[in-house]
PDB file of N, CA, C and O in Angstrom:
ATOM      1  N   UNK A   1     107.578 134.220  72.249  1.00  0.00           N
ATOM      2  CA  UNK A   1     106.978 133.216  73.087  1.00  0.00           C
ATOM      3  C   UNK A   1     107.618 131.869  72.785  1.00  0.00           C
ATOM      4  O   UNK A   1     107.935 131.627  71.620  1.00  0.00           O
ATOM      5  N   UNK A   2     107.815 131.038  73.674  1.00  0.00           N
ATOM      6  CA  UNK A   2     108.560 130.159  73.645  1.00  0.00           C
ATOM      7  C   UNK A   2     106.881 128.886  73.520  1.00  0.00           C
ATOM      8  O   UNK A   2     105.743 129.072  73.949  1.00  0.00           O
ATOM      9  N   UNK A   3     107.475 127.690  72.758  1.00  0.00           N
ATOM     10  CA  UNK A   3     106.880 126.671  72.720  1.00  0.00           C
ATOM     11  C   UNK A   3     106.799 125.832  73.775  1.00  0.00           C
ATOM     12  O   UNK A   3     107.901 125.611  74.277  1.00  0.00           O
ATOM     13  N   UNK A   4     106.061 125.390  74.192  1.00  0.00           N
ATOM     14  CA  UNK A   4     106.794 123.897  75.164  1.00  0.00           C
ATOM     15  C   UNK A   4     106.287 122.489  74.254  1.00  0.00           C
ATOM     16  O   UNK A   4     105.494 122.223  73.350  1.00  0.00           O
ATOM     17  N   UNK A   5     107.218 121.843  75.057  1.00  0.00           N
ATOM     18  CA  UNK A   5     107.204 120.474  74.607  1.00  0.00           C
ATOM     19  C   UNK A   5     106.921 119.941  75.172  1.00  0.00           C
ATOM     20  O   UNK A   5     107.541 119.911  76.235  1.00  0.00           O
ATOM     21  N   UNK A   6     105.609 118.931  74.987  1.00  0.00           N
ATOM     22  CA  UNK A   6     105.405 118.227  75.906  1.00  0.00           C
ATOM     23  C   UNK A   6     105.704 116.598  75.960  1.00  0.00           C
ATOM     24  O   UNK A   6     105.578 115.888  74.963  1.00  0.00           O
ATOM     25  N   UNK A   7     106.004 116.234  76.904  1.00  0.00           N
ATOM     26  CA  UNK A   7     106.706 114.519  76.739  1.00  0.00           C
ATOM     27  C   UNK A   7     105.992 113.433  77.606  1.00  0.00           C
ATOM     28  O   UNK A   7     106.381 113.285  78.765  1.00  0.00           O
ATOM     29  N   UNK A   8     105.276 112.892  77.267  1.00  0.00           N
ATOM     30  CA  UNK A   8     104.305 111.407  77.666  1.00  0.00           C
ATOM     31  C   UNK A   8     105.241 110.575  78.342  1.00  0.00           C
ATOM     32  O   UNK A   8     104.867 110.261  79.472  1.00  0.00           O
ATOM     33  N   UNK A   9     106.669 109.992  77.889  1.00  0.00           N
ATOM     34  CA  UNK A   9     107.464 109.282  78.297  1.00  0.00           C
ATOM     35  C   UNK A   9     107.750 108.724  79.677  1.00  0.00           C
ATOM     36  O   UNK A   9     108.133 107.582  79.933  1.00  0.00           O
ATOM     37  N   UNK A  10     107.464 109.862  80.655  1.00  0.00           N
ATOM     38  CA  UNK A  10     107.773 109.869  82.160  1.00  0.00           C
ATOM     39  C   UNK A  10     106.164 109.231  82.675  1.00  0.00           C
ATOM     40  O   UNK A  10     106.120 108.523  83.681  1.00  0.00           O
ATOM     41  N   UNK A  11     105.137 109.491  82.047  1.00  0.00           N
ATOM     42  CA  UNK A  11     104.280 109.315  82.483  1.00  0.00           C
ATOM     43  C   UNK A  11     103.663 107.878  81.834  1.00  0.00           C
ATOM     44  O   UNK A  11     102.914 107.181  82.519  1.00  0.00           O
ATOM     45  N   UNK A  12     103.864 107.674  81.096  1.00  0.00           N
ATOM     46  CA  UNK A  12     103.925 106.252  80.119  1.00  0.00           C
ATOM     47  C   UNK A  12     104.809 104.768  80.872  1.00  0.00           C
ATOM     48  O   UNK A  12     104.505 103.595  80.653  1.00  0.00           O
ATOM     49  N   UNK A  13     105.943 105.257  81.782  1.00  0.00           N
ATOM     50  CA  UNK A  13     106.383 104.526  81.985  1.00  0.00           C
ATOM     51  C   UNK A  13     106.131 104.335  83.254  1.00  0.00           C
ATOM     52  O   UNK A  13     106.300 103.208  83.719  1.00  0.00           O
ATOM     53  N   UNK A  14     105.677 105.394  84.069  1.00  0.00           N
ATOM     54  CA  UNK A  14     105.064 105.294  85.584  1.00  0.00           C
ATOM     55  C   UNK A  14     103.791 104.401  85.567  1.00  0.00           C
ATOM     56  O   UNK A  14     103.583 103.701  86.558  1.00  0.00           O
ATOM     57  N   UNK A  15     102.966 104.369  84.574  1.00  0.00           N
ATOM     58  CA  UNK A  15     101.572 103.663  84.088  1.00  0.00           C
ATOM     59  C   UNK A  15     102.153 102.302  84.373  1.00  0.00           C
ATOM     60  O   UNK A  15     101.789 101.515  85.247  1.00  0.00           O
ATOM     61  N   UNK A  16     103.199 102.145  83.415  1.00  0.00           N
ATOM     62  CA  UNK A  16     103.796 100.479  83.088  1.00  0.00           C
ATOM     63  C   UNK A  16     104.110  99.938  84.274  1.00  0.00           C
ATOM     64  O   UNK A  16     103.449  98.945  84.578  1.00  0.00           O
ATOM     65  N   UNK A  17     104.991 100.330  85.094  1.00  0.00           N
ATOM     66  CA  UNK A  17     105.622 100.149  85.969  1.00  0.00           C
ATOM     67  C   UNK A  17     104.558  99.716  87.281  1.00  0.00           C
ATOM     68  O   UNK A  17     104.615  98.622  87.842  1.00  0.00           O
ATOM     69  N   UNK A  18     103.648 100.742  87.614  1.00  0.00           N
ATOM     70  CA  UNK A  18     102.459 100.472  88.651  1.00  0.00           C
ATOM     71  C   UNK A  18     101.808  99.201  87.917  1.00  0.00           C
ATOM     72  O   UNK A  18     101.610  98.165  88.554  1.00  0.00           O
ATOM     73  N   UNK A  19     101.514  99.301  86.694  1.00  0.00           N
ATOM     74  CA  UNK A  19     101.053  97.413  85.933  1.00  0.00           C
ATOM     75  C   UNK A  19     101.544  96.722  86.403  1.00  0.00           C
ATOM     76  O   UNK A  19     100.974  96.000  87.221  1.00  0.00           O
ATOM     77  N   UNK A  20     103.205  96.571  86.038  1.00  0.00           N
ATOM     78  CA  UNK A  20     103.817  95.710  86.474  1.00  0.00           C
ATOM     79  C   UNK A  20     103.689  95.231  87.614  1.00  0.00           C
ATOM     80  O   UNK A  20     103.648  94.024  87.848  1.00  0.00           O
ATOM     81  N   UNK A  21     103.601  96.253  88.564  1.00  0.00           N
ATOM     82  CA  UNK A  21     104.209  96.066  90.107  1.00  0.00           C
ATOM     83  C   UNK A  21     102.650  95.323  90.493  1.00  0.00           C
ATOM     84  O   UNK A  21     102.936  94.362  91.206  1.00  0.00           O
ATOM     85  N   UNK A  22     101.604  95.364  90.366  1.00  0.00           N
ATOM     86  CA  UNK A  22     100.281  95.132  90.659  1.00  0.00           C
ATOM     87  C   UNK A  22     100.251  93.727  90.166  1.00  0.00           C
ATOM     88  O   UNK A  22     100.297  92.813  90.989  1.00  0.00           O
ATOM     89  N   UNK A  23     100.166  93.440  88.677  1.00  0.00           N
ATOM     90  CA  UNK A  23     100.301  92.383  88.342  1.00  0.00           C
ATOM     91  C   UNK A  23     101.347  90.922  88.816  1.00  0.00           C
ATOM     92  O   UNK A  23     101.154  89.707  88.786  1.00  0.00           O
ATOM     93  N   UNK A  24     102.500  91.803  89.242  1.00  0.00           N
ATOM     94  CA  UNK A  24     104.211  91.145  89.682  1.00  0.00           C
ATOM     95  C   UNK A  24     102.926  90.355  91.278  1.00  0.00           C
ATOM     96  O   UNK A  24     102.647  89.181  91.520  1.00  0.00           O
ATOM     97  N   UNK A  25     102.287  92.204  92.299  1.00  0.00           N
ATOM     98  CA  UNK A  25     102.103  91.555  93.206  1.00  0.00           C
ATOM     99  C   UNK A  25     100.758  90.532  93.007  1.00  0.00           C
ATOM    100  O   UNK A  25     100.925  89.474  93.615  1.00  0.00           O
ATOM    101  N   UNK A  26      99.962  90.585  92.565  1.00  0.00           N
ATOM    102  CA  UNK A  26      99.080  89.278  92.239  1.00  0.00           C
ATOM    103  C   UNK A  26      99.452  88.176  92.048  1.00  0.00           C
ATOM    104  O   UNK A  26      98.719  87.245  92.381  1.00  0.00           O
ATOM    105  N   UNK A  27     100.567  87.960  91.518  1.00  0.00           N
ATOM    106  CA  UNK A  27     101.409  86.342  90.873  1.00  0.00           C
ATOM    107  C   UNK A  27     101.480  86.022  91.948  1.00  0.00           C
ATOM    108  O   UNK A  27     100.991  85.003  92.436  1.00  0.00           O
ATOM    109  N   UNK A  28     102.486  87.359  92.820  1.00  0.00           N
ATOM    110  CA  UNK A  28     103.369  86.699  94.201  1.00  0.00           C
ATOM    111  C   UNK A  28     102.328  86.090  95.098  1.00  0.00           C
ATOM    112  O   UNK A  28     102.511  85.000  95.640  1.00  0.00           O
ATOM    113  N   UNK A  29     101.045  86.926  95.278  1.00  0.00           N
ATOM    114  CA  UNK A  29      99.734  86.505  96.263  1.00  0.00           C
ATOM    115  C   UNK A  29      99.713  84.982  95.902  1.00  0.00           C
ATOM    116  O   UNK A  29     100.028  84.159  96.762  1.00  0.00           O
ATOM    117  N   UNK A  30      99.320  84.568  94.554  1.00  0.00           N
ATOM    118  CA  UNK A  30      98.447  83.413  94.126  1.00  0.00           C
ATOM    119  C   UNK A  30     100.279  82.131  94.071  1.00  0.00           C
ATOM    120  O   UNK A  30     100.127  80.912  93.996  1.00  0.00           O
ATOM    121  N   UNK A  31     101.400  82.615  94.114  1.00  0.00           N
ATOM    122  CA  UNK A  31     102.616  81.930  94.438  1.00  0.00           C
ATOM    123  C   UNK A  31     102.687  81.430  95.852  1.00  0.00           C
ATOM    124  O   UNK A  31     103.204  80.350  96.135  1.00  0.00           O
ATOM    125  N   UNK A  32     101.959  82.540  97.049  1.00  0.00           N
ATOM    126  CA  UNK A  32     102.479  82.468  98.644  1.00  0.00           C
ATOM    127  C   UNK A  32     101.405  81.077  98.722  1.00  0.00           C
ATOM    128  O   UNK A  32     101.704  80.087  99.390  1.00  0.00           O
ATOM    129  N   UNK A  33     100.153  81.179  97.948  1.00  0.00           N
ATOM    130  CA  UNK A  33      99.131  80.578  98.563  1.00  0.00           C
ATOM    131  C   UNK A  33      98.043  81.176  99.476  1.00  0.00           C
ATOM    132  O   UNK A  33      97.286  80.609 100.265  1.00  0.00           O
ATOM    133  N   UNK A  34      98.199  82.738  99.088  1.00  0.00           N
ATOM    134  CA  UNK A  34      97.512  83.374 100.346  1.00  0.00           C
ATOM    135  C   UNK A  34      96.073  83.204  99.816  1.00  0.00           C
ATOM    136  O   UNK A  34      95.686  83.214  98.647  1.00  0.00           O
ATOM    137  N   UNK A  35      95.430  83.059 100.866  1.00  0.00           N
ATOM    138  CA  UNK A  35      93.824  83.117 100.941  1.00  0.00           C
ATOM    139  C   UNK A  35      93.227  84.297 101.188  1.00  0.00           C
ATOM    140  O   UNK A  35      93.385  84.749 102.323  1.00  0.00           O
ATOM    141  N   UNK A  36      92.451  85.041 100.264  1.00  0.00           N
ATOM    142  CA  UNK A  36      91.738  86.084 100.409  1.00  0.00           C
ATOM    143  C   UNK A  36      90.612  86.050  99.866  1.00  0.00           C
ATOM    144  O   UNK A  36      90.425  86.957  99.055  1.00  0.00           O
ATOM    145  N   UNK A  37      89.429  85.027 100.076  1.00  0.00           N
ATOM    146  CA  UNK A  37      88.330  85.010 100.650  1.00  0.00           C
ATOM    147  C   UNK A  37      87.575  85.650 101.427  1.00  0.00           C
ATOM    148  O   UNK A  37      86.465  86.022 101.044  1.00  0.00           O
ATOM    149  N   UNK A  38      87.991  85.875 102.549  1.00  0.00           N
ATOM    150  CA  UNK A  38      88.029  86.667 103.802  1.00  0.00           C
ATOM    151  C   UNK A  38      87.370  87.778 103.061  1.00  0.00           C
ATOM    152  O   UNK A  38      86.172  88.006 103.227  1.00  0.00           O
ATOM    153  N   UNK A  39      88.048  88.420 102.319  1.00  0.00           N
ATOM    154  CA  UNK A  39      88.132  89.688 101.722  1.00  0.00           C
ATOM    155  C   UNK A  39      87.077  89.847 100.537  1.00  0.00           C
ATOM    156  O   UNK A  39      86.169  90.678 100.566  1.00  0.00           O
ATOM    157  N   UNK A  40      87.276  89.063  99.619  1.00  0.00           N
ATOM    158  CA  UNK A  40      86.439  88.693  98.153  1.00  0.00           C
ATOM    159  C   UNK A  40      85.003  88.477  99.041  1.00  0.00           C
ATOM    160  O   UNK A  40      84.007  89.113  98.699  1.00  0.00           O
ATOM    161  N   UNK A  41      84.950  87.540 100.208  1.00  0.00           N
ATOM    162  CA  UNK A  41      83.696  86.735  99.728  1.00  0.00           C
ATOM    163  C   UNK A  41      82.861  88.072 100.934  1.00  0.00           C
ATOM    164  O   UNK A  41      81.874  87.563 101.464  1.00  0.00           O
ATOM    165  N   UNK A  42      83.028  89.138 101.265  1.00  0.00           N
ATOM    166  CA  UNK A  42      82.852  90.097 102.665  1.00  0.00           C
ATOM    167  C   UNK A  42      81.436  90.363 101.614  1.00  0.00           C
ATOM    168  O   UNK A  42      80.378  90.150 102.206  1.00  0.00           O
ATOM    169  N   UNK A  43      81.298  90.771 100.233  1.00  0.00           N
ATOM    170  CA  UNK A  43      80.289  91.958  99.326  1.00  0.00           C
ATOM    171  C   UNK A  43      79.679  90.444  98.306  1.00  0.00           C
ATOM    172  O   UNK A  43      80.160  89.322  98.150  1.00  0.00           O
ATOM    173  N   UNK A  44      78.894  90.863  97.976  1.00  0.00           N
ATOM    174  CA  UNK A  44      78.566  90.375  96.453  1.00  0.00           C
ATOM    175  C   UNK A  44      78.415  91.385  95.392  1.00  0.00           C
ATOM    176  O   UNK A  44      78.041  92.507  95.734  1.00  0.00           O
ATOM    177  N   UNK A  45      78.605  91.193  94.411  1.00  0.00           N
ATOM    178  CA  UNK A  45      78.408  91.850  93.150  1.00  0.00           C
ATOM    179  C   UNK A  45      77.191  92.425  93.492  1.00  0.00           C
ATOM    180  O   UNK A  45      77.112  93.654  93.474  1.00  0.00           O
ATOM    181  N   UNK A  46      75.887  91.513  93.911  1.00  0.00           N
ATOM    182  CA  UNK A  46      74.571  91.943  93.799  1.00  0.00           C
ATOM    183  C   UNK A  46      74.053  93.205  94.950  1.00  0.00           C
ATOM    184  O   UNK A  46      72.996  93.831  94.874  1.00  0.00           O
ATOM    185  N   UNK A  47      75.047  93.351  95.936  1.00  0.00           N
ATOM    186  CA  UNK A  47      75.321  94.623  96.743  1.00  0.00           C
ATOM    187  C   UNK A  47      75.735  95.890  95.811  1.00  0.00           C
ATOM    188  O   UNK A  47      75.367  97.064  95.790  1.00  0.00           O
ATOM    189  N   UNK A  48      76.460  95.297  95.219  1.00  0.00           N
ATOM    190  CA  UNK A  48      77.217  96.616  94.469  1.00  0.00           C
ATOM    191  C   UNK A  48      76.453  97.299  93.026  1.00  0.00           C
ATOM    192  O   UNK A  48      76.414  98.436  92.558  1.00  0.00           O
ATOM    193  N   UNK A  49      75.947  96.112  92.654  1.00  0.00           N
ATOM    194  CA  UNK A  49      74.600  96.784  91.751  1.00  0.00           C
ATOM    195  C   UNK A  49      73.958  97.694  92.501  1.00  0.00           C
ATOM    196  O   UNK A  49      74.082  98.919  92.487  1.00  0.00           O
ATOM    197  N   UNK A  50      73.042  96.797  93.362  1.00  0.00           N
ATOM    198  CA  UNK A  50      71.975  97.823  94.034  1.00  0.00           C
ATOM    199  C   UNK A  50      72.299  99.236  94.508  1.00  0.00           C
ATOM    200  O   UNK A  50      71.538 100.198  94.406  1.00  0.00           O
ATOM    201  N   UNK A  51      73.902  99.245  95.201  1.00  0.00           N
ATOM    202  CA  UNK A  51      74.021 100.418  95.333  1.00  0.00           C
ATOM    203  C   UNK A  51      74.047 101.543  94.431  1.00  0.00           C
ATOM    204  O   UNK A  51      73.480 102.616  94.638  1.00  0.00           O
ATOM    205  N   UNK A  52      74.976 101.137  93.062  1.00  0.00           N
ATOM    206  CA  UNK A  52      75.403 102.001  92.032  1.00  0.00           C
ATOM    207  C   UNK A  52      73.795 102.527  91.285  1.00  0.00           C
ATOM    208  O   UNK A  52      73.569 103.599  90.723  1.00  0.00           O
ATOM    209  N   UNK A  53      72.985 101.545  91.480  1.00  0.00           N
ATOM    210  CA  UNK A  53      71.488 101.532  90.854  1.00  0.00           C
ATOM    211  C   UNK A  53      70.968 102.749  91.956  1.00  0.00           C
ATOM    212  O   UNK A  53      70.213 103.598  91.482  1.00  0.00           O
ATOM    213  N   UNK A  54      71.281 102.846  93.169  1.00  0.00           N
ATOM    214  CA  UNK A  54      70.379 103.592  93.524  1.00  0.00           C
ATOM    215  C   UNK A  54      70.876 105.201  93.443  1.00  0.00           C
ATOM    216  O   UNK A  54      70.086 106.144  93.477  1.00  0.00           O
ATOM    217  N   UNK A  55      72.370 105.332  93.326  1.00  0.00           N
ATOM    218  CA  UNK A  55      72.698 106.533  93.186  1.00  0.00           C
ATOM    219  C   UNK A  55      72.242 106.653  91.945  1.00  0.00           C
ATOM    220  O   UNK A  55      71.361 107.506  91.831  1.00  0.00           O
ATOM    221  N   UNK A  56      72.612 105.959  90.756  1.00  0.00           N
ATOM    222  CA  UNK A  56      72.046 106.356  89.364  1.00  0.00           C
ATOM    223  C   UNK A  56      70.485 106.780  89.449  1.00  0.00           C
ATOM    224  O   UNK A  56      70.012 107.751  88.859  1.00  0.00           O
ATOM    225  N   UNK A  57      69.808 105.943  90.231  1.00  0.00           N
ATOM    226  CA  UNK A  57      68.255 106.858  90.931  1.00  0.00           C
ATOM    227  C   UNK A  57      68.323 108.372  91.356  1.00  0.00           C
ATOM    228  O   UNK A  57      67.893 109.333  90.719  1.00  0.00           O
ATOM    229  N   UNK A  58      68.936 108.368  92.534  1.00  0.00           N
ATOM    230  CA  UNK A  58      68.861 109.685  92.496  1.00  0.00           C
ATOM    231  C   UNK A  58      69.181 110.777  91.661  1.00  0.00           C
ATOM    232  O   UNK A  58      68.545 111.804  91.898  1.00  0.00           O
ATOM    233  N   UNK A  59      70.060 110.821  90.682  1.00  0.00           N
ATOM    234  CA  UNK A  59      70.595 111.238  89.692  1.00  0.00           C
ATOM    235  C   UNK A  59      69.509 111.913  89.153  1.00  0.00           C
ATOM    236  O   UNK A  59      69.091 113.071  89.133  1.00  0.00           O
ATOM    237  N   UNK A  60      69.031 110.325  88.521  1.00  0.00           N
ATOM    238  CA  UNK A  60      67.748 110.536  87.137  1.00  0.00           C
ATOM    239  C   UNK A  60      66.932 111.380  88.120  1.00  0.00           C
ATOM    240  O   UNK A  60      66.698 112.509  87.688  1.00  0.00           O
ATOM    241  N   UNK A  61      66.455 111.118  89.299  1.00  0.00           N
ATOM    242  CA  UNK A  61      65.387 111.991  90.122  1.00  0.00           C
ATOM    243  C   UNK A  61      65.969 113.523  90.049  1.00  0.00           C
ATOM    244  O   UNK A  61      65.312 114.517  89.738  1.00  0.00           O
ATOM    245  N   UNK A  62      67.127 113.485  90.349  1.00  0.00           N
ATOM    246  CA  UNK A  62      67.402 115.287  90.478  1.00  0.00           C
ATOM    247  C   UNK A  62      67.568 116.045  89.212  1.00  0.00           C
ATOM    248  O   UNK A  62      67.677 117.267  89.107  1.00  0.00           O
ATOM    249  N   UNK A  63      67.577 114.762  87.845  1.00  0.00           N
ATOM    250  CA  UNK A  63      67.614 115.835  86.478  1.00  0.00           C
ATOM    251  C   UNK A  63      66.724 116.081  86.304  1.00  0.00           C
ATOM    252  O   UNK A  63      66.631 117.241  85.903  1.00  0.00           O
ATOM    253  N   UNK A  64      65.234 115.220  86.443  1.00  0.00           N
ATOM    254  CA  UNK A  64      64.132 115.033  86.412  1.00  0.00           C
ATOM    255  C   UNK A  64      63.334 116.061  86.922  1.00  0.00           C
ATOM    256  O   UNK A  64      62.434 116.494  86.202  1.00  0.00           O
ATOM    257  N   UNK A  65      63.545 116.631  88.280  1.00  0.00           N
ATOM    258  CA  UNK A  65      62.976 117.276  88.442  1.00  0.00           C
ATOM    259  C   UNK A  65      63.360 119.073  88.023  1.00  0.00           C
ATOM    260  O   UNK A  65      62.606 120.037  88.162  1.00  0.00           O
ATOM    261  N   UNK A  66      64.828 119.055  87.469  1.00  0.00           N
ATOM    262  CA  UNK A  66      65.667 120.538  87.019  1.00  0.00           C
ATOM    263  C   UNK A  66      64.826 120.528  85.906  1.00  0.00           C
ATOM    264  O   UNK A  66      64.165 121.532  85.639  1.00  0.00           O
ATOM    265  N   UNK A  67      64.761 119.378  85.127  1.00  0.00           N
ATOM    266  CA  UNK A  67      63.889 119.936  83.670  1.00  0.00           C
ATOM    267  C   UNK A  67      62.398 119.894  84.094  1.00  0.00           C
ATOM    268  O   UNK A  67      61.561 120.647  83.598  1.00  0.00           O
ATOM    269  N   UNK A  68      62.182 119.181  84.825  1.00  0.00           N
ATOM    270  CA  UNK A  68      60.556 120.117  85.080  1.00  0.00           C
ATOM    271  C   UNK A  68      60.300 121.903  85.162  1.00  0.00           C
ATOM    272  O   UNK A  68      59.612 122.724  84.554  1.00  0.00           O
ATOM    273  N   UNK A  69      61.318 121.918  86.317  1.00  0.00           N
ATOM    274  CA  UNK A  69      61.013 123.259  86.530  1.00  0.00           C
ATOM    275  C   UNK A  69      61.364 124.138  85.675  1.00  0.00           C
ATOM    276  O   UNK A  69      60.819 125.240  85.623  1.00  0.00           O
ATOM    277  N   UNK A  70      62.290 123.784  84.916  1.00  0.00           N
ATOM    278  CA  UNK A  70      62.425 124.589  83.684  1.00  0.00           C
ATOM    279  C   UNK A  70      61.726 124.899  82.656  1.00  0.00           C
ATOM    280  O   UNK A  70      61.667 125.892  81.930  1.00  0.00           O
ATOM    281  N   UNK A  71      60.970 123.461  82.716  1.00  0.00           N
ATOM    282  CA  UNK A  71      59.974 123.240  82.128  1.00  0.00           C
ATOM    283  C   UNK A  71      58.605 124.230  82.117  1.00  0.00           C
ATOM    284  O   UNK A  71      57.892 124.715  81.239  1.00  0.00           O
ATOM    285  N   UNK A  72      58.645 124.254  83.685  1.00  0.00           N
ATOM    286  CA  UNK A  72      57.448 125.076  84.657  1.00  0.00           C
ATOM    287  C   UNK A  72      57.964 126.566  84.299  1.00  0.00           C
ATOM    288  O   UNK A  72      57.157 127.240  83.658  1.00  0.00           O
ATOM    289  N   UNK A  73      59.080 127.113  84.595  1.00  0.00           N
ATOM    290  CA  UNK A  73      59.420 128.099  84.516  1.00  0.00           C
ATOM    291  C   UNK A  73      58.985 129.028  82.633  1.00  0.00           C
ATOM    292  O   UNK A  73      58.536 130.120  82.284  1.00  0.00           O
ATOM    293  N   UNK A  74      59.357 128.048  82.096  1.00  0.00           N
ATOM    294  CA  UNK A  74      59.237 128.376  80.299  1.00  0.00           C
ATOM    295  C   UNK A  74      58.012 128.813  80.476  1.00  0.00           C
ATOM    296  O   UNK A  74      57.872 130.034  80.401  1.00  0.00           O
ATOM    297  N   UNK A  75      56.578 127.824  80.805  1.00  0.00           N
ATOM    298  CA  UNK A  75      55.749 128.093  80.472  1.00  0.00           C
ATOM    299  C   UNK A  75      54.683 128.800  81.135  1.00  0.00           C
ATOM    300  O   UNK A  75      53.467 128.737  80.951  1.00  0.00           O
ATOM    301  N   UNK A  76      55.622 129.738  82.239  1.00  0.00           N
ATOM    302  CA  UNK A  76      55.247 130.930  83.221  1.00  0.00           C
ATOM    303  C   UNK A  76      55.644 132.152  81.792  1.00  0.00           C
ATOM    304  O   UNK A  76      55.023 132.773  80.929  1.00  0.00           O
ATOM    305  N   UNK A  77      56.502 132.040  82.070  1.00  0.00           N
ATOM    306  CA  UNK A  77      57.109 133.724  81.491  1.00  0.00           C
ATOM    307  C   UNK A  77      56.525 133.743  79.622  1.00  0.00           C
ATOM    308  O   UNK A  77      56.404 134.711  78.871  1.00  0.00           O
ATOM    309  N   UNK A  78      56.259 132.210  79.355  1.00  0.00           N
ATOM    310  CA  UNK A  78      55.284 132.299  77.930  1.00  0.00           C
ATOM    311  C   UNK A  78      56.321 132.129  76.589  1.00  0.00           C
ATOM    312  O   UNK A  78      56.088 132.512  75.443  1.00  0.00           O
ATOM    313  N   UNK A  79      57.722 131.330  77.167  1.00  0.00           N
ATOM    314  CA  UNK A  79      58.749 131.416  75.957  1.00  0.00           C
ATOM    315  C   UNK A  79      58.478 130.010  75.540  1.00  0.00           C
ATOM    316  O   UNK A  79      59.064 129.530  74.569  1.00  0.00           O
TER     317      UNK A  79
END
């Protein structure tokens, strides 16, 4: 059986590179003078709580109710 080798390198530098290029394009944005307001000011943070808050609700509601019934179930069969 043969070993493989595995090498991070290709993928280490694709990471860097998308940094770069993201960061490179942010400079260039805040260099042109472009205004993106428009865009930033569309949500507030306090939208994006509430939403993430309410899926994390449903969540807790649907574990909530798996360990009940498990709960229910245990203390049918008497374990």
């Amino acid at each position: 059986m043969k070993k493989l080798k595995l090498s991070f390198k290709p993928v280490t530098a694709a990471v860097g590179a998308t940094a770069l290029s993201l960061t490179s394009g942010a400079a260039m944005a805040q260099e042109a003078g472009i205004d993106l307001t428009a865009i930033t000011g569309a949500f507030n943070a306090s939208d994006i709580i509430t939403a993430v808050m309410a899926v994390a609700a449903v969540l807790a509601a649907i574990y909530a109710t798996m360990t009940a019934a498990k709960m229910a179930l245990r203390w049918i069969r008497g374990g």
